[in-house]
C-alpha positions as CSV (number, residue, x, y, z in Angstrom):
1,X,-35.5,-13.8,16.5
2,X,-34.2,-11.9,13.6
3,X,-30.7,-12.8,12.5
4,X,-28.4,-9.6,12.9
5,X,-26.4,-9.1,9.2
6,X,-22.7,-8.6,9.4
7,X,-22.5,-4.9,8.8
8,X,-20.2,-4.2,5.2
9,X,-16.1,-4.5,4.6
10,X,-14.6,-1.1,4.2
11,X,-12.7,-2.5,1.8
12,X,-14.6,-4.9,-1.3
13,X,-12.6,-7.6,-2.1
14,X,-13.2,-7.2,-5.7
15,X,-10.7,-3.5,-4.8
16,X,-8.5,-6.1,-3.0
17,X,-8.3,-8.5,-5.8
18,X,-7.6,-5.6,-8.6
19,X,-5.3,-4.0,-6.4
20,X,-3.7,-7.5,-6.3
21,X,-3.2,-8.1,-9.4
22,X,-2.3,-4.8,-10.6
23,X,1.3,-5.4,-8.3
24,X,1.2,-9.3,-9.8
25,X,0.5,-7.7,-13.3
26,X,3.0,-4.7,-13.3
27,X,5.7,-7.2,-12.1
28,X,5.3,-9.5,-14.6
29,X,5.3,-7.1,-17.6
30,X,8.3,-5.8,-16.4
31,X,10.0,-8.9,-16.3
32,X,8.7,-9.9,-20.4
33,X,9.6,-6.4,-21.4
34,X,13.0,-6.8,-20.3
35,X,13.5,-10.2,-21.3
36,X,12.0,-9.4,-24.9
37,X,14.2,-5.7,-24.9
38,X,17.5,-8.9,-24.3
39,X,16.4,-11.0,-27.5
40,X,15.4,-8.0,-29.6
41,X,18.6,-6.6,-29.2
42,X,19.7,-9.8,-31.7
43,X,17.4,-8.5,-34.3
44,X,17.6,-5.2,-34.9
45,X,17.4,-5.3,-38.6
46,X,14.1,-3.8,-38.7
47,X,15.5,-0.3,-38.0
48,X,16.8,0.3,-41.4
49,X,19.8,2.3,-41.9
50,X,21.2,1.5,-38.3
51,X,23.6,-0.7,-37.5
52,X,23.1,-3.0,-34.4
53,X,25.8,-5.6,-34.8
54,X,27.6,-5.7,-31.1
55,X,29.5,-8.4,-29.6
56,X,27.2,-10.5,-27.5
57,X,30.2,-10.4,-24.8
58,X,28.9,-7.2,-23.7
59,X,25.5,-8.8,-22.9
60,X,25.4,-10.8,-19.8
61,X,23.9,-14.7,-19.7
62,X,20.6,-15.0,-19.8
63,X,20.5,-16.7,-16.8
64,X,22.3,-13.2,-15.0
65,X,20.0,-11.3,-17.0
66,X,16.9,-13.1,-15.6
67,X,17.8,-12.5,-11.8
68,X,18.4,-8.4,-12.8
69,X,15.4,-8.4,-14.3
70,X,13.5,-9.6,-10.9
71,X,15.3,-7.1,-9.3
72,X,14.6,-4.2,-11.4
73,X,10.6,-5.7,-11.3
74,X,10.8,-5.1,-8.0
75,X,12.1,-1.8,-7.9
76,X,9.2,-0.5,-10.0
77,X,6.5,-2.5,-7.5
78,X,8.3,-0.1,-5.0
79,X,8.2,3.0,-6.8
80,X,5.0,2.7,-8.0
81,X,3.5,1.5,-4.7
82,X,5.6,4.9,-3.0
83,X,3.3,7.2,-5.3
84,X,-0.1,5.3,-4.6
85,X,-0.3,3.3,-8.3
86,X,-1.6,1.0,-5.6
87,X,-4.4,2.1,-4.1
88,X,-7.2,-0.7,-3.3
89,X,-9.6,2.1,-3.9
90,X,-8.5,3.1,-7.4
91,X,-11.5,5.3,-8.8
92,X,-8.8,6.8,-11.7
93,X,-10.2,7.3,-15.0
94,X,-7.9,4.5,-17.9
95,X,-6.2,8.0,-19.3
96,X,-4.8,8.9,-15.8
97,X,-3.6,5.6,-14.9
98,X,-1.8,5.4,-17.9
99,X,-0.6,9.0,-17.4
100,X,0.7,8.3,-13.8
101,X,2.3,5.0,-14.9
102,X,4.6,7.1,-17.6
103,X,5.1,10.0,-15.2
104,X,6.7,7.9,-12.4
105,X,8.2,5.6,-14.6
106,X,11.2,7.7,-15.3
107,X,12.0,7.3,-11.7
108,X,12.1,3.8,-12.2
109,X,14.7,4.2,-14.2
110,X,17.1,6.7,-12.5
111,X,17.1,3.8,-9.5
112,X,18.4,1.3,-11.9
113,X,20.9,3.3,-13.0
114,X,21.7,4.2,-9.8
115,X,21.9,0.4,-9.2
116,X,25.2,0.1,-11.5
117,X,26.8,2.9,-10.1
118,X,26.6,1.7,-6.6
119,X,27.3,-1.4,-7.2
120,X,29.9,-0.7,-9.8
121,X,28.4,-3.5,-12.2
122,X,29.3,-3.1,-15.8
123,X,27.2,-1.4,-17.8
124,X,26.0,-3.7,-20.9
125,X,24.2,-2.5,-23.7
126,X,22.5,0.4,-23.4
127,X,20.0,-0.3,-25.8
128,X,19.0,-3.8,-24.6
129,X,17.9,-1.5,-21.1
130,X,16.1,1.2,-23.0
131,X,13.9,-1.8,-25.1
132,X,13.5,-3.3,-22.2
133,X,12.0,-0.6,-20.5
134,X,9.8,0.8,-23.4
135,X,8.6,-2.6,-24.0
136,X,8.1,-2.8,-20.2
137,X,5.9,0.2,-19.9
138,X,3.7,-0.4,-22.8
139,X,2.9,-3.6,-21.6
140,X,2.0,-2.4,-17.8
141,X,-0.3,0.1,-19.5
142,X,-1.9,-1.7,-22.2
143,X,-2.8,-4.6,-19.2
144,X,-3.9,-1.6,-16.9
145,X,-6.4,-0.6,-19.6
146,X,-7.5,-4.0,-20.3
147,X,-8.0,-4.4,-16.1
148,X,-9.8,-1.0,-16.0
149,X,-12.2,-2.6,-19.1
150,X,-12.6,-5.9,-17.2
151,X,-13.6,-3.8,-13.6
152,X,-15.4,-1.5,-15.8
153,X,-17.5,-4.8,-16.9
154,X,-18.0,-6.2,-13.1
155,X,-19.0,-2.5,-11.7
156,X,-21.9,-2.8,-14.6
157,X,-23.0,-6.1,-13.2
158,X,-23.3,-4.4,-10.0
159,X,-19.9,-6.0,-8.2
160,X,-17.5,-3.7,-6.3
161,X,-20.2,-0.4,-6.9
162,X,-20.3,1.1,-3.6
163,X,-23.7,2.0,-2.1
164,X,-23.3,5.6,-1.2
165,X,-25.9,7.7,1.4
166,X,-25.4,11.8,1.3
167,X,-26.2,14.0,4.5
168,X,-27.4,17.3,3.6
169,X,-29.3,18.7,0.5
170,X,-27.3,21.5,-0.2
171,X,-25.1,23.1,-3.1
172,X,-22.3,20.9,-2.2
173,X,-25.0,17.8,-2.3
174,X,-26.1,18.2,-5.2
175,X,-22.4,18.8,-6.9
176,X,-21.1,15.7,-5.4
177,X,-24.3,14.1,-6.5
178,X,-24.2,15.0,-10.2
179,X,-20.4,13.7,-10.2
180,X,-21.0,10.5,-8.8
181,X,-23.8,9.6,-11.0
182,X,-21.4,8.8,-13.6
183,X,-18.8,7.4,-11.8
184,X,-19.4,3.8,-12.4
185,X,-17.9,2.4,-8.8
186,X,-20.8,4.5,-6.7
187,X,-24.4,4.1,-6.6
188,X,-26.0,6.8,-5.1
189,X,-28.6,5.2,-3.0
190,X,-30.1,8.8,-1.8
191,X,-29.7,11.3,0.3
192,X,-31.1,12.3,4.4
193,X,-31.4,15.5,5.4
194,X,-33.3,17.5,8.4
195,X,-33.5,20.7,6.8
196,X,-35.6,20.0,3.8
197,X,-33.8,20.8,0.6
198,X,-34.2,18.6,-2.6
199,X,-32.3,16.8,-4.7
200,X,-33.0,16.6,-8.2
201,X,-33.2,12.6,-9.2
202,X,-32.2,11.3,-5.9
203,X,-34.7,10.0,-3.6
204,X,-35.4,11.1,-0.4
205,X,-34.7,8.4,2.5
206,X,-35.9,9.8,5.1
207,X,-35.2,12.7,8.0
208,X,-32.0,12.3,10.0
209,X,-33.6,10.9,12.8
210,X,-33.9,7.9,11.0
211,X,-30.6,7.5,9.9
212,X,-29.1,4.3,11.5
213,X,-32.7,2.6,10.2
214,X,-31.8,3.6,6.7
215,X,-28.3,2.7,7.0
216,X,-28.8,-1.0,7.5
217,X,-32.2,-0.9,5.6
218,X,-29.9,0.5,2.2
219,X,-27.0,-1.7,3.2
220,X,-25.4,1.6,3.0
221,X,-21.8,1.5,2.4
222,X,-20.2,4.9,2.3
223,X,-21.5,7.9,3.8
224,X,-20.6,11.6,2.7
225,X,-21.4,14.2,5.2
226,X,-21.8,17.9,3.4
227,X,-23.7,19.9,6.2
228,X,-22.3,21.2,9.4
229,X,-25.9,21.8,10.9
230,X,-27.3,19.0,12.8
231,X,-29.7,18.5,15.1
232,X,-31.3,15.1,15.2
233,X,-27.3,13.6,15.6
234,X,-24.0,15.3,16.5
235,X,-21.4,14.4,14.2
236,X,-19.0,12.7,16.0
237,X,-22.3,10.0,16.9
238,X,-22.2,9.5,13.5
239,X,-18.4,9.0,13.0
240,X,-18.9,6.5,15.7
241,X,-21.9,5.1,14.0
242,X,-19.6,4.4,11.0
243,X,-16.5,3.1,12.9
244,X,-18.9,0.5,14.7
245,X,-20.5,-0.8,11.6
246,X,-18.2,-0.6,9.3
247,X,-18.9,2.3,7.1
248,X,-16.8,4.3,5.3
249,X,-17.4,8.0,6.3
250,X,-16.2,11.2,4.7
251,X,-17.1,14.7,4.7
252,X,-16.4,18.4,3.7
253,X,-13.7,19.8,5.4
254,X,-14.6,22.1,8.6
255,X,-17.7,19.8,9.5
256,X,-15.6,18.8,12.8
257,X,-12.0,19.6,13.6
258,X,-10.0,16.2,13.1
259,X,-8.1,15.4,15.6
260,X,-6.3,12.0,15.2
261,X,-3.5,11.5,11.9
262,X,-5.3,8.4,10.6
263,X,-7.2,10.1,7.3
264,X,-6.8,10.8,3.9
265,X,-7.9,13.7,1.7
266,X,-9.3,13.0,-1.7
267,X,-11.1,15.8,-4.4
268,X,-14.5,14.7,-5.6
269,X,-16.7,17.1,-7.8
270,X,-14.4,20.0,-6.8
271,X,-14.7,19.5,-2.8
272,X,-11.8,18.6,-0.4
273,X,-13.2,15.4,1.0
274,X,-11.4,14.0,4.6
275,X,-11.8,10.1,4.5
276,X,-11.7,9.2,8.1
277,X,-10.2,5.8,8.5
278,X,-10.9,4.1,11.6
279,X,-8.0,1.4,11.1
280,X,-5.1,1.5,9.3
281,X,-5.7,-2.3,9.3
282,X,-7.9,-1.4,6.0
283,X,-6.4,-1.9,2.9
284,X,-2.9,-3.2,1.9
285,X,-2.6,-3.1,6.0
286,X,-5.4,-6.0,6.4
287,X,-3.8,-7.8,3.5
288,X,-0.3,-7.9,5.2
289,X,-2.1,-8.7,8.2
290,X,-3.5,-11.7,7.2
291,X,-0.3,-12.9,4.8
292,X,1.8,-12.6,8.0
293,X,-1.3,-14.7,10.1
294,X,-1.6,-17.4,7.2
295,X,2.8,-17.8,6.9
296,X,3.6,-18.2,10.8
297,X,0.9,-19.7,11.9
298,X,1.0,-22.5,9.1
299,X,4.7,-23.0,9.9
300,X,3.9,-23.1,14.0
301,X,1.6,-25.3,13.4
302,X,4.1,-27.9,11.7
303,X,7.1,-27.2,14.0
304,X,5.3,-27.0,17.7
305,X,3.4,-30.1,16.2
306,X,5.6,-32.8,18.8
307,X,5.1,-30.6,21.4
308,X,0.9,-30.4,21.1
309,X,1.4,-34.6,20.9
310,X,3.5,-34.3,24.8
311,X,0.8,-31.9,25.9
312,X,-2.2,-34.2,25.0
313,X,-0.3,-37.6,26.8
314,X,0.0,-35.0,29.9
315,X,-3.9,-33.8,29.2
316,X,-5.3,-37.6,29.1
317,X,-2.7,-38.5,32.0
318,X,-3.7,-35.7,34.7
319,X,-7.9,-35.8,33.9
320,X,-10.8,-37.4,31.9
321,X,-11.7,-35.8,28.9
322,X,-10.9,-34.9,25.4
323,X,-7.4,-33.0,24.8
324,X,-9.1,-29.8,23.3
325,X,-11.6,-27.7,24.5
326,X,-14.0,-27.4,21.5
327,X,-17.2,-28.7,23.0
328,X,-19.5,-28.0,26.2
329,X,-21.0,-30.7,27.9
330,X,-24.5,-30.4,25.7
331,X,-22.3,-30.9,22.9
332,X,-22.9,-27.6,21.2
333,X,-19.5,-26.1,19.7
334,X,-17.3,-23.6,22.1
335,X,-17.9,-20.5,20.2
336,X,-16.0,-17.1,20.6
337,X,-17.4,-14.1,18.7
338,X,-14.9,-12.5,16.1
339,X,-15.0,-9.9,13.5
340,X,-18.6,-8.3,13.2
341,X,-19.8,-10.5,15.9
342,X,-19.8,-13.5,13.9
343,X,-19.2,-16.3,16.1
344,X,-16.6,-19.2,15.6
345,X,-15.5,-22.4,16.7
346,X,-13.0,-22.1,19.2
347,X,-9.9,-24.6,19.7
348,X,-7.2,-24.3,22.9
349,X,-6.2,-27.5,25.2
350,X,-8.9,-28.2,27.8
351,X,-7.5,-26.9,31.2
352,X,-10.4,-27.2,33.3
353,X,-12.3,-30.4,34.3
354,X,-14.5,-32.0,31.7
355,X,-18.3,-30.9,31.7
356,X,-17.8,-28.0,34.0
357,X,-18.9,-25.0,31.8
358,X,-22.7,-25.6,33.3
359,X,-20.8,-23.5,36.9
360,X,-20.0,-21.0,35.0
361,X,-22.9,-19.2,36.1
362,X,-22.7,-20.7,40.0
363,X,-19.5,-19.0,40.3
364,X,-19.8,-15.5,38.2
365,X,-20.1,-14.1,41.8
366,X,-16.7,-15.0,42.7
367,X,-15.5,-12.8,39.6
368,X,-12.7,-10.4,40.6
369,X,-13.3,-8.2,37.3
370,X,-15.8,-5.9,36.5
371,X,-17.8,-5.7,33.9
372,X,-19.1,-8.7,31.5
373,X,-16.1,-11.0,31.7
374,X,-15.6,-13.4,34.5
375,X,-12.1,-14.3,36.0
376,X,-12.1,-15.7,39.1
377,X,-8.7,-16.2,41.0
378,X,-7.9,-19.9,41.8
379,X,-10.8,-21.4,40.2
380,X,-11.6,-24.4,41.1
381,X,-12.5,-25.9,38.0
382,X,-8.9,-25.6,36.4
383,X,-7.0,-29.1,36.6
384,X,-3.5,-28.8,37.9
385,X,-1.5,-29.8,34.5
386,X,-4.7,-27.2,33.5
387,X,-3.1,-24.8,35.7
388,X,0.8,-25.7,34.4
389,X,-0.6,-24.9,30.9
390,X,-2.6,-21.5,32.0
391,X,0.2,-20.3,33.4
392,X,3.1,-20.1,30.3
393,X,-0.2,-19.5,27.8
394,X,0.6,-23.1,26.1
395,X,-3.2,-23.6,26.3
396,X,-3.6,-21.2,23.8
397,X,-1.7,-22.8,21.4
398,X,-4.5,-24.4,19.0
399,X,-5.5,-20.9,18.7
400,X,-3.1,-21.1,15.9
401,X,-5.8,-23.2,13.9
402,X,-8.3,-20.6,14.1
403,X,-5.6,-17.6,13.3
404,X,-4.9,-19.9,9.8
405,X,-8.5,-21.1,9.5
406,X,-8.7,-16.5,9.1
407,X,-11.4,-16.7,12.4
408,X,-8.1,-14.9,14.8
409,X,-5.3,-13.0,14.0
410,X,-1.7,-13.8,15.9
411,X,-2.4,-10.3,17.5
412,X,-5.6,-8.1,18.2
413,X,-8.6,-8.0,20.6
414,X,-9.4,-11.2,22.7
415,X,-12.2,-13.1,21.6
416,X,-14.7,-13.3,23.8
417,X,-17.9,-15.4,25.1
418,X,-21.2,-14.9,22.9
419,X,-22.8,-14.5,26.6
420,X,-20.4,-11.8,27.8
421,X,-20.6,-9.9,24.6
422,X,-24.3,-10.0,24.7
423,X,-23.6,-7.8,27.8
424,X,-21.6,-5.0,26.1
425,X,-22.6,-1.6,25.9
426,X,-22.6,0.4,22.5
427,X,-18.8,1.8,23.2
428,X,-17.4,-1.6,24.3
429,X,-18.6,-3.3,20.6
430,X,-15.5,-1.2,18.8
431,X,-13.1,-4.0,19.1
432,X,-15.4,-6.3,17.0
433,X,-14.5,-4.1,13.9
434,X,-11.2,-6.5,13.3
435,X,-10.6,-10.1,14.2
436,X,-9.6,-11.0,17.8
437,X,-6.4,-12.1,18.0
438,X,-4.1,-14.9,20.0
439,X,-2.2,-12.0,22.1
440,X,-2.6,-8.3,22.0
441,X,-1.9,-4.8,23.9
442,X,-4.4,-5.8,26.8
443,X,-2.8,-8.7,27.3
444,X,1.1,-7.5,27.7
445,X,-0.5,-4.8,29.9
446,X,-2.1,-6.3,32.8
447,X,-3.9,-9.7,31.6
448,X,-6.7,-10.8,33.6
449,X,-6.2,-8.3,36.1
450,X,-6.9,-5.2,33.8
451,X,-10.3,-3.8,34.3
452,X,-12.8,-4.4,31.0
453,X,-12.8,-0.6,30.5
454,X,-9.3,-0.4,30.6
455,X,-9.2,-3.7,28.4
456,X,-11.2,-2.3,25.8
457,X,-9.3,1.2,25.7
458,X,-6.1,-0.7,24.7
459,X,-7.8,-2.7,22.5
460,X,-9.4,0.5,20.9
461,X,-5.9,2.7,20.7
462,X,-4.3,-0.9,19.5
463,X,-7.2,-0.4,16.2
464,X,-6.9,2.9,15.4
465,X,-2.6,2.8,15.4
466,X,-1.8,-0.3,14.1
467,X,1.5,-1.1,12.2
468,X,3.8,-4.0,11.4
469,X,5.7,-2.2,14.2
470,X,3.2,-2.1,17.1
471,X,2.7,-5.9,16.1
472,X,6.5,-6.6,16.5
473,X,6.3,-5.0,20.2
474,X,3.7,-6.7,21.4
475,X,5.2,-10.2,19.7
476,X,8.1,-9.4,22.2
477,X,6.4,-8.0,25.3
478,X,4.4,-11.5,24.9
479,X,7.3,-13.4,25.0
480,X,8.6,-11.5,28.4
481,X,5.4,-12.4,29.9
482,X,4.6,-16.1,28.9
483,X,8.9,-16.3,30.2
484,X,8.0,-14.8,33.2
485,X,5.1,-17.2,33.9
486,X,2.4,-14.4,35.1
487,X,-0.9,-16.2,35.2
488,X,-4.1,-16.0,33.2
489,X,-6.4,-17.0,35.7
């Protein structure tokens, strides 16, 4: 049997390491520049005629001067990150990164100045600020240039270019085509189309019929939609297409009305193009994510560390068995399937009696859900401490291994059984497009006794409107639940 290929990130991580270090790089230039602009003001012999003798009294220690500069780093990582100097996806030329740098820069330092006035510091030298802040800015743009060189250098060995299929061989096509050509993070791969039409120096991939063959025969990446005439597929199939596989899509405006908030709009070769995004959990949002996953769950796992000792004594005490539930009884690894369907080694305490996933398919019948996922009220094969731990969700504690290990996230989808999802349909595979997570909207909104329809509509609206916020609300609404004992049976 063929092995199925993860489908592509939306995001590359050589955009999420550049975008990394562009923040770790801006931050640290302004720090030097300010710290050089405090000793240079010592030495300013070199401007002849100008007298910069001043009493060092009205320059604050260095060590003061050190925790300011931090601070005023920080506010230009805000500012700049408020304008989009950010971006994962940065596709600006060196000139116009440079250009946007100086043009928001003066903003930069308004909110300094504004920081004395509030705060009613005294103002030191004036010109140990304004060296500091030239010094500052030349050196954020001459490392931006020398980054833009070094991902100029990887995109010419082929890493980060994004493999790019067009839909339509029209006037718009061919424009968008031209551009791209010399755009070193795209590699037009071809074009589809089912109206005939050519494309001058672009190969032909096929008819629109074909189009999910050639998607994952290309390793197609990033799809631009210029033609509102389909036949063969309707658009919105091949939004969804995209959103299940993980494919950036975009397309000339007035192809199909949009009706949800989460897109951008971006000009390329003269054309408005929208960026649907089918998670704001792309980007900077799936880097927070995780930062968040990696900090709390490395520090539960140290803190709740005495309690998972009491739980295993009370484990070995109340059955035979091992303490966790990693194995079945053929001593194959208890998998769940995650992100992309890739599956994963699964840890949580073991709650039910020891070699008893073999009745899992005697006793499917006595299922109260519908759909592919069993739950069956008072099962039998549950232990009683089993049931103790089912009961305030303590059994899902380990699950904070996997969430650091990056296989979960503290919140999203639940992960489920390779043998359930093998049973989905093609609209229940949506949730697959981010990693699972230990709690999520399903679960603070019915458990186990939601139907899987229902289960994968929360999960779906959870996807498509995620923020730090949401996560905070359903952090809380878990903890009202696991206090009020409701059981996961």
């Amino acid at each position: 049997m063929r092995a199925h290929k993860p489908p592509p990130k939306l995001m590359k991580k050589s955009e999420t390491a550049f975008g990394i270090a562009r923040i770790l790089t801006d931050f640290l230039a302004t720090v030097c520049g300010l710290l050089l602009g405090y000793k240079l003001r010592f030495y300013g012999d070199f401007i002849p005629g100008i007298q910069l003798a001043f009493s060092r009294a009205s320059v604050p220690p260095i060590d003061t001067y050190i925790r300011m500069s931090l601070i005023f780093a920080g506010f230009l990582i805000l500012v700049f990150g408020i304008f989009g100097l950010y971006r994962l996806k940065n596709t600006d030329g060196p000139l116009k990164e440079v250009l946007r740098v100086i043009k928001y820069s003066p903003i930069w330092v308004l909110i300094m100045m504004s920081y004395f006035f509030i705060l009613r510091e005294t103002f030191f030298s004036r010109l140990v600020i304004g060296f500091g802040v030239i010094i500052s800015i030349l050196l954020i743009c001459f490392i931006r240039l020398l980054l833009h060189k070094i991902e100029t250098a990887f995109l010419g060995l082929g890493i980060g270019k994004r493999r790019v299929l067009l839909i339509g061989a029209n006037k718009i096509s061919r424009t968008i085509a031209e551009n791209l050509r010399f755009d070193p993070h795209y590699q037009i791969v071809g074009y589809t189309s089912e109206h005939g039409g050519k494309i001058q120096n672009l190969r032909f991939l096929g008819p629109l019929k074909s189009l999910k063959g050639i998607i994952k025969r290309c390793e197609i990446e990033e799809i631009i939609l210029t033609t509102q005439k389909l036949r063969d597929f309707e658009d919105h199939q091949i939004l969804n297409f995209c959103q299940l596989n993980r494919i950036e899509y975009r397309f000339v405006p007035d192809v199909l009305e949009v009706e949800r908030s989460n897109f951008e709009i971006s000009p390329l070769a003269g054309y408005p193009l929208i960026h649907l995004m089918p998670t704001p959990l792309d980007g900077w949002g799936r880097i927070l994510k995780r930062t968040l996953d990696i900090l709390i769950s490395g520090m539960s796992l140290i803190i709740l560390s005495p309690i998972f000792l009491l739980i295993a004594i009370g484990i070995k005490l109340d059955s035979q068995g091992p303490v966790f539930f990693s194995r079945l009884e053929d001593g194959s690894p208890a998998l769940r399937v995650g992100l992309a369907g890739r599956k994963f080694k699964f840890f949580k305490f073991r709650t039910m009696r020891d070699n008893s996933h073999h009745l899992r398919s005697e006793l499917k019948s006595l299922s109260h859900r519908t759909g592919p996922l069993m739950k069956i009220k008072n099962d039998p094969r549950i232990t009683r401490f089993g049931r103790l731990l089912r009961t305030t969700s303590i059994d899902e504690l380990p699950n904070l291994w996997n969430v650091f290990k990056g296989d979960m996230s503290l919140i999203g989808p639940r992960p489920h059984l390779p043998e359930e999802v093998a049973e989905y349909a093609e609209n229940h595979r949506f949730p697959l497009t981010v990693k699972p997570g230990i709690t999520g909207l399903a679960q603070v909104n019915g458990r186990s006794d939601l139907d899987f329809e229902e289960e994968v509509r929360l999960d779906s609206f959870y996807i498509k409107h995620w923020s730090p916020l949401l996560d905070l609300k359903i952090l809380f609404k878990t903890l009202v639940v696991v206090v009020k004992g409701k059981a996961a049976d």
